[in-house]
C-alpha positions in Angstrom: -9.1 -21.4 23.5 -9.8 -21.1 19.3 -7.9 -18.3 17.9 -9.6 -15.7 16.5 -6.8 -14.7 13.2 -6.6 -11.6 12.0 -4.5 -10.8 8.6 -3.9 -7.2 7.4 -2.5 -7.5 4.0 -1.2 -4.0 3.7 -0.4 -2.6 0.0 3.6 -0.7 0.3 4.1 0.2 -3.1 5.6 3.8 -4.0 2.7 5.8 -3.9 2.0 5.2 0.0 4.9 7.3 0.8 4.7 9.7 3.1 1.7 10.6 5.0 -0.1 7.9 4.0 2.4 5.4 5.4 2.6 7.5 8.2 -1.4 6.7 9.0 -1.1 3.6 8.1 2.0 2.6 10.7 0.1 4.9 13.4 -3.6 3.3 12.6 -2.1 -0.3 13.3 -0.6 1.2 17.1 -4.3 2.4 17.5 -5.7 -0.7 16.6 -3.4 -3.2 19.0 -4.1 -0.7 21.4 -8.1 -0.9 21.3 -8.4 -4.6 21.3 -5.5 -4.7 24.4 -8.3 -3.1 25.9 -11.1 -5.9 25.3 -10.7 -8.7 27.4 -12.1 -11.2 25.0 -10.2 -9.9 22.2 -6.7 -9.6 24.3 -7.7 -14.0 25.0 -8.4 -15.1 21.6 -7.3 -12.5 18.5 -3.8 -12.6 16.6 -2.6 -10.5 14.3 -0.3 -11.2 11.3 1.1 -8.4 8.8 1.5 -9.4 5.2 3.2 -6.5 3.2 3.7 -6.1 -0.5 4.7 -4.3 -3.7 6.5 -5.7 -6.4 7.4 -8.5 -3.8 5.3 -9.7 -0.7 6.8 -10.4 2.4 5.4 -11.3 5.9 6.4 -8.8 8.6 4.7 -9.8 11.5 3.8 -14.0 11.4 0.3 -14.8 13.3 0.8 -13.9 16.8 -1.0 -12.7 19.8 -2.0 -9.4 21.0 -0.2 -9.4 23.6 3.2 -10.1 22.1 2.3 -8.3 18.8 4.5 -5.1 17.8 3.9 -3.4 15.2 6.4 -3.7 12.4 8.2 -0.6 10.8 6.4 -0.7 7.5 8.8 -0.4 4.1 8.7 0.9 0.7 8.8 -1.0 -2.5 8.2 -0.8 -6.4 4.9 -2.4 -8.0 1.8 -3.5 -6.7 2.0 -7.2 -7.5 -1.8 -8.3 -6.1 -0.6 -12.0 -7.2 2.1 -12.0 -5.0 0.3 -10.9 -2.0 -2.4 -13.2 -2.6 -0.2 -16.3 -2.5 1.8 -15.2 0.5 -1.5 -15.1 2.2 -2.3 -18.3 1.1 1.1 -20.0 2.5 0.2 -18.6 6.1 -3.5 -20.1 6.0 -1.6 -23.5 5.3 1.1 -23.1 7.4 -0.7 -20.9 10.4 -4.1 -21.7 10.7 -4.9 -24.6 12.9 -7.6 -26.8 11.2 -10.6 -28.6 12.7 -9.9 -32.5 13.4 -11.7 -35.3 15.1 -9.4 -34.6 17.9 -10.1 -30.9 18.4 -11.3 -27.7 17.2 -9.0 -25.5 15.1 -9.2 -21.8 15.0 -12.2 -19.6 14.3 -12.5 -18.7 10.8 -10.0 -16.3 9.4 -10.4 -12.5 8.7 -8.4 -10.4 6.0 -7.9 -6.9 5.8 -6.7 -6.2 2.1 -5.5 -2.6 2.3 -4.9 -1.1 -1.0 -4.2 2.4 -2.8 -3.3 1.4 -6.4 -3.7 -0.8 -9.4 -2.0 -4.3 -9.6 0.8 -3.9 -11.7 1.1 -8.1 -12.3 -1.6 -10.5 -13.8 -3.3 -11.9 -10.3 -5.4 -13.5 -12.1 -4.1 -17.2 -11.7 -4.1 -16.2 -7.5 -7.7 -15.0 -7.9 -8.4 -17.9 -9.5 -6.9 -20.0 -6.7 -7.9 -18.1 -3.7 -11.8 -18.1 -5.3 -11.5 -22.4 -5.5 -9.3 -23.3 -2.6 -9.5 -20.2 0.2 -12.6 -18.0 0.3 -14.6 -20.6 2.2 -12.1 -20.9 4.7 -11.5 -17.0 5.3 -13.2 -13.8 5.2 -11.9 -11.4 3.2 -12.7 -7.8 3.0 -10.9 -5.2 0.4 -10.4 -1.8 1.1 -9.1 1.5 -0.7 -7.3 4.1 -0.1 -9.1 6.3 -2.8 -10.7 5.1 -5.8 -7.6 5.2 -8.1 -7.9 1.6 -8.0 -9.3 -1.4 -9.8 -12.7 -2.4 -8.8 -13.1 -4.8 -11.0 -10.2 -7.3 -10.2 -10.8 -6.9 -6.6 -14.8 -7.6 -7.0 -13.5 -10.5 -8.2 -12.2 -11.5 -5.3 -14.9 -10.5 -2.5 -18.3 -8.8 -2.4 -16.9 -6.7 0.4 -14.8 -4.1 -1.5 -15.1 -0.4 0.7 -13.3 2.4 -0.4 -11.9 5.3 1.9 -12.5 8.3 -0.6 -11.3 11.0 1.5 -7.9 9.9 2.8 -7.7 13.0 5.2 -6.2 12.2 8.4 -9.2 12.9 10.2 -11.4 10.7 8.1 -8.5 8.0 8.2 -8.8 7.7 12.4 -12.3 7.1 11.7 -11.8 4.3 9.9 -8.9 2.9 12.1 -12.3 3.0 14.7 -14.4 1.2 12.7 -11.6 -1.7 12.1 -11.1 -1.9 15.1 -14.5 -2.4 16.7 -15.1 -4.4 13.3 -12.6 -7.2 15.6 -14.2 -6.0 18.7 -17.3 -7.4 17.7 -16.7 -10.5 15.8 -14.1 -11.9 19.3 -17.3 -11.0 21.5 -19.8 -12.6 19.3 -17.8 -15.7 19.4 -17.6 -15.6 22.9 -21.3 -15.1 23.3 -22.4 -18.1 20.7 -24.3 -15.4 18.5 -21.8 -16.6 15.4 -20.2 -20.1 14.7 -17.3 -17.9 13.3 -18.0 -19.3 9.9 -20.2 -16.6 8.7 -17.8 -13.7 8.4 -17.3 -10.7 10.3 -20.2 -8.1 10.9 -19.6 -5.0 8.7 -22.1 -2.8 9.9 -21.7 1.3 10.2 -19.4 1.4 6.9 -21.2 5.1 6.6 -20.0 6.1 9.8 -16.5 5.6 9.1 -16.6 6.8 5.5 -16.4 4.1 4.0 -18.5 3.6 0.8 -19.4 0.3 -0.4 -18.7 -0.3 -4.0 -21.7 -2.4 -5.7 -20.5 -1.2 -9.4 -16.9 -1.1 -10.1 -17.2 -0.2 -13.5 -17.8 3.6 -12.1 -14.1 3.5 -11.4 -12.4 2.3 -14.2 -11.2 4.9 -16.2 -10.1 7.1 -13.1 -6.3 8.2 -14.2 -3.8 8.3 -11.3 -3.8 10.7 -8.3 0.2 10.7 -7.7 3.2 10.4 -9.4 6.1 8.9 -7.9 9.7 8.9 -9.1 13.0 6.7 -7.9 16.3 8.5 -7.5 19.3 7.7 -5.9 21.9 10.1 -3.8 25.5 10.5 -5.5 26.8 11.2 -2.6 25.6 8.1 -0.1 24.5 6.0 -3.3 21.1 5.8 -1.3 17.4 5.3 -2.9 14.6 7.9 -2.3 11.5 8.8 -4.0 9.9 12.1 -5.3 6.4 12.5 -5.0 4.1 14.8 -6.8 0.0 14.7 -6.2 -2.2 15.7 -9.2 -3.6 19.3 -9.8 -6.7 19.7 -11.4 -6.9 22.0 -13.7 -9.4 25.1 -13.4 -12.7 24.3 -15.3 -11.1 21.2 -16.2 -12.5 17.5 -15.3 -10.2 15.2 -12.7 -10.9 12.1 -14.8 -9.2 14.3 -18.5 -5.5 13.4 -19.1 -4.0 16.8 -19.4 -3.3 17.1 -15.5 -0.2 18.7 -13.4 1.3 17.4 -10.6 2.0 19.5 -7.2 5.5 18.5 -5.5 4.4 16.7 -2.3 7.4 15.8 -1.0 10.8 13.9 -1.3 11.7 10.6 0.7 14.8 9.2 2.2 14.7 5.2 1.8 17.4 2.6 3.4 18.1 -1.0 1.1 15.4 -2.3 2.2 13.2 -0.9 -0.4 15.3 -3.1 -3.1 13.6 -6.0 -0.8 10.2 -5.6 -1.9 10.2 -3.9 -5.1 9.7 -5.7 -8.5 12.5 -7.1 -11.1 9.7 -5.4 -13.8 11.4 -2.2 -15.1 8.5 0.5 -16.3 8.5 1.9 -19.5 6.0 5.1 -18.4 7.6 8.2 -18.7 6.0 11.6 -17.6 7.0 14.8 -19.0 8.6 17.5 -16.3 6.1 20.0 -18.1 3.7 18.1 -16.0 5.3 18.8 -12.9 6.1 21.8 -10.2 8.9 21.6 -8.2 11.9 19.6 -7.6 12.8 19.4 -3.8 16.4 19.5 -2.7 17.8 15.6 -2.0 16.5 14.0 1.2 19.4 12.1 1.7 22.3 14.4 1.6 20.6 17.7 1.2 22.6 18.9 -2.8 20.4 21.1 -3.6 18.5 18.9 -6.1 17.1 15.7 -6.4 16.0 16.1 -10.0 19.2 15.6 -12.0 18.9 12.9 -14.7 21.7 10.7 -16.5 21.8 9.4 -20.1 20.4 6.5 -18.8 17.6 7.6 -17.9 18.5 7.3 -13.8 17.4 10.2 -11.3 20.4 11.4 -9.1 20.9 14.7 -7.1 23.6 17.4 -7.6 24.5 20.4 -5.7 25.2 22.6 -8.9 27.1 22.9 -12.1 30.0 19.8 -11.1 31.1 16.4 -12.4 29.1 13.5 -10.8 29.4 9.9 -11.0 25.9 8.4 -11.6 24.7 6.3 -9.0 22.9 4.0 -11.7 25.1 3.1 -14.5 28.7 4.5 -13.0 29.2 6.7 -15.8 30.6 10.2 -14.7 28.4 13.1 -16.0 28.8 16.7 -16.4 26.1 18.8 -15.2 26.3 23.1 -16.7 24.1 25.8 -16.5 20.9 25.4 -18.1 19.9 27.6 -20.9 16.6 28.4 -19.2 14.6 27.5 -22.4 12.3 26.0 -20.1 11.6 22.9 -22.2 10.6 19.8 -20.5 12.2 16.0 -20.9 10.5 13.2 -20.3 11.3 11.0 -16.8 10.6 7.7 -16.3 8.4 7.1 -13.3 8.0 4.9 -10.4 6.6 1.2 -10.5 3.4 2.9 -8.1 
């Protein structure tokens, strides 16, 4: 039988720590586990996971639904849109079975961009390519997490572009649903010769999951960022984690003005494997800790904070007034008492 492929090409930078991630891993159980439960789905859809940051990588290669697993998801730096765009590319080349004399290849492929940032490369030479070469041979829809994202560059890409504007877990489930009965459909219509696969997949009852269908990105343009994300590293086990803080709008103030706070919303043990995806690029944004309240105790060791910075400019934790040897740059610094002047220095933050 043709396959039916299925891509979700899921967006791991920084600022999907957390809960977010958390949905994310938990939406793709829920969705393996809804079309297991369609017998036309469970014969011809397969599922690959493409996942990237600064770096793209493919977690899960094409497989079916029977085999699948899903993949524990990983952190990285960036949100190189290039990159995932020509990883997605190699698998259509090297995965999909074309139509020959011979025989029929697979159904036509459907894409699940996943997104909740802005591309922090130039994709433009992979939008160029994928417009000329691949989006006659695939279907591909975009969706954001939030509309702290560019519009624009992925309008360029495909007239579908939805975004998820409230994120809540609730409203996330729903749209896990609609994903999922999205496939549902498109497997059954094949089955049922209603489609010759080559139209695309039926997006109908966007509303119904939340989803809002963007017809002019230049609404979203100037939207300033929602979180705030900083790298530090553990003295003690020399590990990576991140701080993240979500912005507070100011009372009587606008969400889109620049003069915003940030809430501390958590802090985030990672393993070495977020070096895997994250980007070369260093960032040159720094964020004032004026902006920001709260500074949670270090994830991976527990010292009592993770907001201790170096002469170079590196994030470590400490567990008071000692001697530490900077994870970052080896240098051994002495931390004192502050003089509780309460003035702020500027930190350098995450690659988002």
């Amino acid at each position: 039988m043709r396959r039916l492929p299925i891509f979700f090409v899921i967006d791991v930078s920084e600022s999907m720590v957390g809960k977010p991630l958390e949905l994310m891993e938990d939406g793709l159980e829920s969705i393996v586990s809804s079309l297991r439960q369609d017998p036309q789905a469970l014969e011809t859809v397969f599922i690959s996971i493409i996942a990237f940051a600064g770096k793209a990588k493919v977690l899960t290669p094409l497989i079916d639904l029977a085999s699948f697993y899903p993949p524990k998801i990983p952190i990285g730096g960036g949100t190189y849109l290039g990159a995932a765009l020509d990883e997605l590319m190699s698998e259509i080349n090297q995965k999909i079975n074309q139509t020959t004399y011979e025989q029929k290849g697979d159904w036509k492929p459907i894409v699940f961009l996943i997104t909740d940032g802005k591309p922090t490369d130039n994709p433009g030479i992979s939008i160029d390519k994928w417009n000329k070469t691949y989006a006659k041979r695939a279907t591909l829809v975009a969706i954001t997490l939030g509309t702290d994202v560019d519009m624009q560059v992925l309008k360029s890409l495909t007239h579908d572009v939805f975004a998820l504007e409230n994120t809540s877990e609730g409203e996330f489930k729903k749209f896990i649903e609609w994903l999922s009965n999205s496939v549902k459909a498109q497997s059954q219509s094949l089955e049922g010769g209603t489609s010759n696969g080559e139209s695309g997949i039926s997006l109908a009852k966007h509303e119904d999951a939340g989803l809002t269908l963007i017809e002019n990105p230049s609404n979203f343009s100037g939207v300033d960022p929602s979180v705030v994300v900083f790298t530090g590293r553990c003295s003690k086990k020399q590990l990576p984690y991140l701080i993240k803080y979500s912005r507070i709008d100011s009372e009587g103030k606008s969400k889109y003005i620049k003069n915003e706070f940030f809430g501390l919303e958590g802090a985030y043990a990672l393993d070495k494997t977020y070096g895997e995806l994250s980007s070369d690029v260093v960032v040159g944004d720094v964020v004032s800790t004026d902006m920001l309240d709260g500074a949670p105790p270090c994830p991976q060791c527990g010292n009592a904070t993770s907001f201790a910075m170096c002469q170079c400019g590196g994030l470590m934790c400490i567990g008071g007034p000692e001697d530490v040897t900077c994870p970052w740059c080896k240098e051994v610094i002495a931390f004192n008492v502050g003089s509780g002047s309460g003035s702020g220095f500027d930190v350098k933050r995450g690659q988002g």
